[in-house]
N, C-alpha and C positions, 0 to 999 in steps of 0.2 A: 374893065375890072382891073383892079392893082394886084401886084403879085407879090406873097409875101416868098421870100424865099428859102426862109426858115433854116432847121437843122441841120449841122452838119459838122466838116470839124476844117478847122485853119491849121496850118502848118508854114514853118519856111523859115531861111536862113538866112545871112550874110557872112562870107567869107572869102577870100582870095583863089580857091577853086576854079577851074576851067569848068566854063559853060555845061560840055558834056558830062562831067562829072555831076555837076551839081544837080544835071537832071536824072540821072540815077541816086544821088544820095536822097533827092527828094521821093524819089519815088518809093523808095522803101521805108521812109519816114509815115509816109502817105500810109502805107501798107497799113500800120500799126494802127489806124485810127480809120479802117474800113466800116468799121461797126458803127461810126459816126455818120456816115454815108453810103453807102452802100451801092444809090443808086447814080451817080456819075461821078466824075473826076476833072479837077483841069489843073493846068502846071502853067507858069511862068516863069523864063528861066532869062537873066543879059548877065552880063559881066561883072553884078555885084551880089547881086541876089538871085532866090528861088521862092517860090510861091507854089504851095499846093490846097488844092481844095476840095473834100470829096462833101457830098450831097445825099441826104437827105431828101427824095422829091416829096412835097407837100403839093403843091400847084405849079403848073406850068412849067416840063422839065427844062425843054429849050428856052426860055426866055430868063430863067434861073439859074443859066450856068456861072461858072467863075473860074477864073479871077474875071473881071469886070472891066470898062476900060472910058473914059472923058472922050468928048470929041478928036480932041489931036490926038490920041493914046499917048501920053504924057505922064496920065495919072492909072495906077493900077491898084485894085482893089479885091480884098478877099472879106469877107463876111460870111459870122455866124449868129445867128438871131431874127428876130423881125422888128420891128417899126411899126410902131400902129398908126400914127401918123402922117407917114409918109404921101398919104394926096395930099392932102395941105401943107405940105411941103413944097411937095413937088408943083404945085402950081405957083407958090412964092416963088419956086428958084426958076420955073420957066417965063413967069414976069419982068425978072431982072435978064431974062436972053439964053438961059440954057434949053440945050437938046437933049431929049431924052430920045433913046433908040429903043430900050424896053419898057415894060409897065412895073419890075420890081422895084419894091424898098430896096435895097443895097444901091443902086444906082442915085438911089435920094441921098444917100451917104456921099456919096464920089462926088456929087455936082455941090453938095452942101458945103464942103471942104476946099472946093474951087473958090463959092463964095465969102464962106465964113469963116476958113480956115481951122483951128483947133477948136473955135466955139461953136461949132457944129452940135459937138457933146452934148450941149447946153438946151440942145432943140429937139431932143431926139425923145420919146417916148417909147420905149422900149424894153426888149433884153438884147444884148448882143455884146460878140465880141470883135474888134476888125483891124484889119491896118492896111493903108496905104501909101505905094511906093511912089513917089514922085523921081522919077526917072531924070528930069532936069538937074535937078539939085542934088542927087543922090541921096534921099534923106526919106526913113520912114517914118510914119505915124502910124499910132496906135491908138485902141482906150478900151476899159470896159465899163459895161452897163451902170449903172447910178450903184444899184444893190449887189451886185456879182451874181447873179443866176446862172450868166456862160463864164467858166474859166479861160484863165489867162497865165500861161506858165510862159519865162523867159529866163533868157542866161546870156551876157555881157561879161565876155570875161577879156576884153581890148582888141581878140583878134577874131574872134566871130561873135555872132550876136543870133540865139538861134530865137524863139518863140513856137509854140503852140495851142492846142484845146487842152491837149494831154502830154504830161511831159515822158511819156517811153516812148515819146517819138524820138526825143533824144538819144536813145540808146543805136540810133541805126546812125547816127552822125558818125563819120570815124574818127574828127580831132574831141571829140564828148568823154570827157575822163568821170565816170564812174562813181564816186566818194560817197559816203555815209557823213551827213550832217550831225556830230555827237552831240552838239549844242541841243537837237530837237528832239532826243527822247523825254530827257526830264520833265519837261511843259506837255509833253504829248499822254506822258504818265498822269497827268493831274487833270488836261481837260476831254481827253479821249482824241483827241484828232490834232491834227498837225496847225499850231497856231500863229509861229514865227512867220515870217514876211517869208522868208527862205526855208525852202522845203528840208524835205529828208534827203532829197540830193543835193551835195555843198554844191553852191553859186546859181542852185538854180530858185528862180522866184515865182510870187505870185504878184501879178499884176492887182493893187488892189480895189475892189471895187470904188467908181465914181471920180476915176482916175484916167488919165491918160499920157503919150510919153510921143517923146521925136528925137529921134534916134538919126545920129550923123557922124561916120569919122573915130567911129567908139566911142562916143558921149552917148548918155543916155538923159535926159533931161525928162524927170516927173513930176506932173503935175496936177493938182484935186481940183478937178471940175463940177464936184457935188458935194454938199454936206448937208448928213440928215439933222435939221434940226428941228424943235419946237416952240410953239407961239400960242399956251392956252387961249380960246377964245370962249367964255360961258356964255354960249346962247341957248335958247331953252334944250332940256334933253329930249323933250321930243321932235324936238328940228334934227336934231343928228341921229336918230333913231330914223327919220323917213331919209336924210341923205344917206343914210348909209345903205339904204335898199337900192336907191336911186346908182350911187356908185358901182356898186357891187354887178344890177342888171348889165348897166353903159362896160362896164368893166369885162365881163364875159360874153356881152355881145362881140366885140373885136378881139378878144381870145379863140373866140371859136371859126374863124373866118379857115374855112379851108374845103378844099377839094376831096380831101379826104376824111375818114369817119372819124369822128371825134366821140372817145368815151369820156367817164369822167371815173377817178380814184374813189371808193365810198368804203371809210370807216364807221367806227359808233358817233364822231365829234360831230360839233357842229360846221366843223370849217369844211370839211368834203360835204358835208352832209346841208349844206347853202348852197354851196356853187353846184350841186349838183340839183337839185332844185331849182335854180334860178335856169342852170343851161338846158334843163329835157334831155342830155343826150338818151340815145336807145338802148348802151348798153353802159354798165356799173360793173366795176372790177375793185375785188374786195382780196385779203390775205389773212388767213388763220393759222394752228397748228392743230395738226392733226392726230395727234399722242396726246392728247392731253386729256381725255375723257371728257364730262360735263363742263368743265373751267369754262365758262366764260369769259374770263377773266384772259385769258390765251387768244381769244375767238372775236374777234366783234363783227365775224364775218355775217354773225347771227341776224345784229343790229342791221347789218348793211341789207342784208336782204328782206328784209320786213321793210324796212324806207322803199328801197328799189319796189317790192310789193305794193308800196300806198301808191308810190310816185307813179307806176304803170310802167317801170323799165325793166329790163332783161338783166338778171346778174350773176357775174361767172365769179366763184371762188378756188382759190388756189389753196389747200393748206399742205402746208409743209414740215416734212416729217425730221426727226431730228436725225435720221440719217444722209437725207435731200441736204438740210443743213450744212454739215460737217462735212458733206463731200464735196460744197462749193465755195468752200471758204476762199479756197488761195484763189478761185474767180475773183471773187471778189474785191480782194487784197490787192489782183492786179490791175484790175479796174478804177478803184481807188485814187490809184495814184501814189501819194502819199497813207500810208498805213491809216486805218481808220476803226475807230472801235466803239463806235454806235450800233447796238445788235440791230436798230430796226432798217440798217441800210441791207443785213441779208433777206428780210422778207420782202422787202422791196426788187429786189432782183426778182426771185421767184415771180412776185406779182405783176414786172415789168413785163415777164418773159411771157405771160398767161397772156397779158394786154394786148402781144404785139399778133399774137393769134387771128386776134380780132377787129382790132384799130392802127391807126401810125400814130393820131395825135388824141392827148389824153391830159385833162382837166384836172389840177391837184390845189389843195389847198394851205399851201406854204405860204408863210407870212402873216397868217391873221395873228397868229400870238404873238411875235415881236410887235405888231404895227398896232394893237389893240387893247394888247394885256392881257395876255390869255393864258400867260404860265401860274401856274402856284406859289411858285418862288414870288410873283408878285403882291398875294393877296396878303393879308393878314389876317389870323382865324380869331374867334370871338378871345378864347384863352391871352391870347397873343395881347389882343386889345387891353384889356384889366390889366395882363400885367405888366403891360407899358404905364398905364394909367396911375396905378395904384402903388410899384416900386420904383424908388427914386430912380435917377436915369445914372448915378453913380454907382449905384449898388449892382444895376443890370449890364453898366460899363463891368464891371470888376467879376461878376460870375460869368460875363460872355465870356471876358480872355481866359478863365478857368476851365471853361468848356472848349475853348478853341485849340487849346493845349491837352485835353486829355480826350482821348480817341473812343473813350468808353464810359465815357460820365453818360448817366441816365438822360433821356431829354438833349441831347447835345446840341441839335439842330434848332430847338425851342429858344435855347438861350442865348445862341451865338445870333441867330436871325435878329430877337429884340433886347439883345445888350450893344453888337456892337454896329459901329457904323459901315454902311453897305460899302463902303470903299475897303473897310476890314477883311472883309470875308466872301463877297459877291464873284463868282467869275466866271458866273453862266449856267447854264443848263445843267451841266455834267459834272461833280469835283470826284474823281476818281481815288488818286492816294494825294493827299497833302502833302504839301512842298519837302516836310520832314519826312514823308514817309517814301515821297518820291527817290532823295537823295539816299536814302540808307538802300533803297533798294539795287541802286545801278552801281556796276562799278566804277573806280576812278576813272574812268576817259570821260565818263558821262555825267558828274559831279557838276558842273558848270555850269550846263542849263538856268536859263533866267528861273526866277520864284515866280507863280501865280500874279502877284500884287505890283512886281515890276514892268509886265507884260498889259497889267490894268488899268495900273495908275491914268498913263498919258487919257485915257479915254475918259475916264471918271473926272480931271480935269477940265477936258471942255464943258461938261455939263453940270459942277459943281455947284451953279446957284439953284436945277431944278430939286427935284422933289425926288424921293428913294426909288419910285418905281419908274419914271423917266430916265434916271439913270439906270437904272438894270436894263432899260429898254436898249434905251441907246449902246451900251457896248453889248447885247445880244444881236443890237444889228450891225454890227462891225465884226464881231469875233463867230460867235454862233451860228448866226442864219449866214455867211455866205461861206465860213467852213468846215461846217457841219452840216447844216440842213440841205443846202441850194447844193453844195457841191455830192452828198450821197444820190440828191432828186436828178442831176443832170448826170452822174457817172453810171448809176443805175440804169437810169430809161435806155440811154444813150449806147447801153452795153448793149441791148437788144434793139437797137435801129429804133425807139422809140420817140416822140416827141411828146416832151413837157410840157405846160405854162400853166405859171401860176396868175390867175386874177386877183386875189390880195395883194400882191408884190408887184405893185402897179405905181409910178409918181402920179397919178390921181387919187388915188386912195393914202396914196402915203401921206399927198398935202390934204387931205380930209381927217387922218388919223391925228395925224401930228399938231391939231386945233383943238382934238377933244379933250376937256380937263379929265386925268386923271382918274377924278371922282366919280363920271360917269361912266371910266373903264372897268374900275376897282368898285364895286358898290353890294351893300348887303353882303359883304365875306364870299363874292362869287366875282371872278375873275373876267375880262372880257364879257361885262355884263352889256354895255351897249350895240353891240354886236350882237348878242343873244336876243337882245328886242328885235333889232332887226331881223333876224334869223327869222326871228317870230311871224313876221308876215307870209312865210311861206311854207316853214316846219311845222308841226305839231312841236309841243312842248315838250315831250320824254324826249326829245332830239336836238333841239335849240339849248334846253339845259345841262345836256351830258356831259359830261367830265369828259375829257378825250386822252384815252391812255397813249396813243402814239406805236402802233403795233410788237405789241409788250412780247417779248421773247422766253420760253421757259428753259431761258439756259441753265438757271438757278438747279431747278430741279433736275435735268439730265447730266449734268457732271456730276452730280451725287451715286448716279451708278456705274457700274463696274467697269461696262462698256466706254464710257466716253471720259471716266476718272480717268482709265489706261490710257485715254490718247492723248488725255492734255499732259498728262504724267512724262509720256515717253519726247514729246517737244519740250518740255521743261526739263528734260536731261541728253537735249541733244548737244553734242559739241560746241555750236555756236554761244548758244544759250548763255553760259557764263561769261562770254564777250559783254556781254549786256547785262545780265543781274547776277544777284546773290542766288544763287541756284537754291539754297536750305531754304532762306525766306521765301520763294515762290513756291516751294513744296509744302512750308508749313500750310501757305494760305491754302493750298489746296487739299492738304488733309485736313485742316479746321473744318472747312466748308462742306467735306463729306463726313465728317464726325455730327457736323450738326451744330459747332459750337460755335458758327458765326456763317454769317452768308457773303462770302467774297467772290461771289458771281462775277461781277460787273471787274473786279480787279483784276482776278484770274483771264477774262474775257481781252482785258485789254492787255497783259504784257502777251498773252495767247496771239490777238490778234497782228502786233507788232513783230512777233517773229515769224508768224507764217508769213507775212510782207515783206522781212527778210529774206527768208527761204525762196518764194518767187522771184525778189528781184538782184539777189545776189550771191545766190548757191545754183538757180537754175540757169538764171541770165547771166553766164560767166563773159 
């Protein structure tokens, strides 16, 4: 049997340090990112570098450990992720003459890179993060995954060069100077999450997905070893309605390969609500709130248990109270990473935290919207249709930018969607405050920040001669799904020793996705419709057709009272606070919001969620 060696976290540096040093600096690095592994540890330490690696056990602890190492120990290796591939690999690369001494994927990595060098990348079917140190030449390599599932944080500043899973491992380095990125609030104000290549700590980066790097001497040299593209192919729609059954099985059968119990996530959507179907696991782990009286609307934990009911599985629900909330926020914040202000990454924690109760690895359904068409932002509603149809395309050019300029025109979203062109206005899932309203909010140090549309452009160029919803696809899978989505599903699970993976977010499915025309994505005013066919073969209907809210948060309604108006109130007039905004405009929004005369939920949530991020990582972390 092959071993995958799964979760955990990578860490390590290069610097001019002494040996013994390095093996203590690594060690408290290590510390920081216990929660990634829990269940072992290993160090490499010579005269240039340090290597640490804690573990995750999923299968086979002894034969799983790391750093890893080639026949002559020449080559050393650390890895986070699995390889699904990896026998058929590994008997390629033992036909051309390599030894293997274990049965893990990670070891397919080391011997791959013997033979194929950087185009290893190129072979791998996977998630994962890794680098290895070639000891001869003095020289690392690295990469990550095709899509970014595992993070990849680094910093190159000519005289060390550190890397990690998580970057507060840097805070234990002692030449690691500290800095506030000013460039990254403005963009962070508009899309909810930290978008720039470089984080909220200056100089430090994100590796980005389908990329890899070889690092020597303080050069860092990067390079794109993946690009998601697309190639309509119309073959009939009922052929990709049965491939996509077919992908989706092959695709969860080697997701689920492990030693240990494997649950699956289950919302009202169809995307948990297929692979959870397709895999049987025995037990279903759902998230609601528990303050909210009859709202279904709060709850789909409802949904999840009637499926688990038909399905014949066991399901455990977590709901979460708005006081549970608010007293794990700065958790959260500091787990993050980078400041994050997507409400649905707090119930995910709670939900992780119930998961790990019961399971280590656990079945989620990321990536079918990006890879399928599954947001709303993609459809077009019947109204929408006519009055594309019916009013010239000059008239709808001239009220879109009239709507795109005033912040309260009736219908705003109506007219901007089918007046102006999606490279005008499109910038993902989230648009928080517009660029205008970004810059009036911050003060001068924070003025600078790129605009929305500068940050877009380059992506909406590569894909300029597809179709509007191709393009929304494609820069939600460069921007959105790996720093928003992938990176809440791995900071989350991972805060509580959990293990992920997503079967949508698969390069089988993606080269299956990335064929379907559009038309059978988008079809009938219902979103990810071909997927819903296929869903069909195994869900009931009220389940395959659901709209899937994405575990909707009633923050709206709890900062309307007294209790929690006061708390977001009294961090909106802490000292720091005007370091970063207009302290009157963050109040006003928050008194409007409790008057009733506007719902700045989601606003207030995010400059909220950006300073408790501060407060953890640079009032407590001094």
């Amino acid at each position: 049997m092959g071993v995958f060696v799964v979760m955990c976290g990578i860490v390590g540096f290069i610097d001019k340090s002494p040996e013994q040093v390095k093996t203590e600096i690594i060690s408290k690095m290590m510390a920081r990112i216990h929660h990634r592994g829990p269940d072992s540890r290993g160090i490499y330490t010579d005269e240039q570098i340090a290597l640490g690696f804690v573990r995750l056990s999923i299968i086979d602890l002894e034969s799983g450990s790391q750093p890893i190492y080639n026949e002559d120990k020449n080559l050393v290796l650390i890895f986070n992720g699995e390889i699904y591939n990896f026998k058929e690999l590994r008997g390629e690369l033992e036909s051309f003459g390599h030894v293997f001494t274990t049965d893990t994927d990670s070891e397919t990595i080391l011997h791959g890179y013997e033979q194929y060098g950087s185009e290893i990348t190129k072979k791998l079917r996977g998630m994962f993060a890794f680098v290895i140190w070639d000891k001869n030449k003095d020289e690392l390599f690295g990469a990550r995954d095709h899509f970014g599932i595992k993070p990849f944080y680094y910093l190159n500043d000519g005289e060390k060069f550190l890397f990690s899973s998580e970057f507060k491992t840097f805070l234990e380095h002692p030449n690691f100077k500290k800095e506030l990125n000013k460039e990254a609030l403005k963009p962070y104000l508009t899309f909810q999450y930290s978008v720039l290549p470089e984080t909220f700590l200056k100089g430090v980066y994100k590796l980005a997905p389908g990329h890899h790097f070889l690092y020597k001497d303080g050069d860092m040299k990067i390079e794109r070893y993946y690009e998601v593209s697309y190639t309509s192919d119309k073959k009939p729609y009922e052929e990709y309605v049965q491939e996509i059954n077919d992908y989706v099985e092959e695709s969860v059968s080697v997701h689920k390969v492990s030693d240990k119990k494997v649950g699956a996530f289950l919302s009202g959507g169809v995307d948990s609500s297929y692979i959870t179907a397709v895999a049987k696991p025995e037990k279903t782990f759902s998230v609601g709130f528990g303050d909210t009286g009859n709202d279904d609307m709060f709850n789909e934990s409802i949904y999840a248990k009637e499926l688990s009911d038909i399905l014949g599985m066991e399901n455990h629900t977590k709901l979460v109270s708005a006081d549970e909330f608010f007293a794990h926020v700065d958790k959260v914040q500091y787990h993050s990473d980078d400041p994050h202000a997507n409400l649905s990454a707090m119930p995910l924690y709670f939900l992780s935290q119930m998961t790990r109760e019961h399971v280590t690895v656990i079945l989620s359904g990321e990536g079918a919207d990006e890879l399928f068409g599954g947001y709303t932002s993609y459809g077009v509603t019947r109204s929408g249709e006519k009055y594309r149809r019916f009013v010239p395309r000059f008239i709808r050019k001239f009220i879109g930018r009239q709507a795109h300029n005033n912040l309260r025109m009736k219908n705003r979203d109506f007219f901007i969607k089918n007046g102006l062109a999606v490279e005008d206005y499109y910038i993902g899932q989230a648009l928080i405050f517009d660029d205008k309203e970004a810059r009036e909010l911050v003060t001068d140090d924070f003025k600078d920040g790129k605009d929305s549309t500068e940050i877009t452009a380059p992506y909406f160029e590569r894909v300029k001669e597809h179709d509007d919803v191709t393009k929304m696809q494609y820069l939600d899978m460069h921007l959105w799904m790996p720093q928003d989505i992938l990176l809440k599903a791995d900071k989350m699970t991972m805060a509580h020793s959990l293990e992920v993976r997503t079967p949508f977010l698969d390069l089988v499915m993606h080269s299956l996705s990335s064929r379907i025309p559009t038309e059978y994505k988008i079809k009938n005013y219902e979103t990810k419709y071909v997927l819903r066919e296929a869903a069909g073969k195994v869900l009931p209907k009220e389940w395959y057709m659901r709209i899937k809210k994405g575990f909707p948060v009633p923050f709206s309604k709890w900062i309307a009272e007294d209790k929690f108006y006061t708390m977001i109130d009294a961090e909106f007039s802490a000292d720091y606070t005007s370091e970063f905004f207009d302290v009157a405009k963050l109040k006003q929004l928050l008194k409007e919001h409790k008057q009733g005369s506007a719902n700045h939920a989601r606003k207030i949530w995010t400059a909220y969620a950006f300073l408790r991020w501060y407060h953890v990582y640079f009032v407590i972390e001094q």
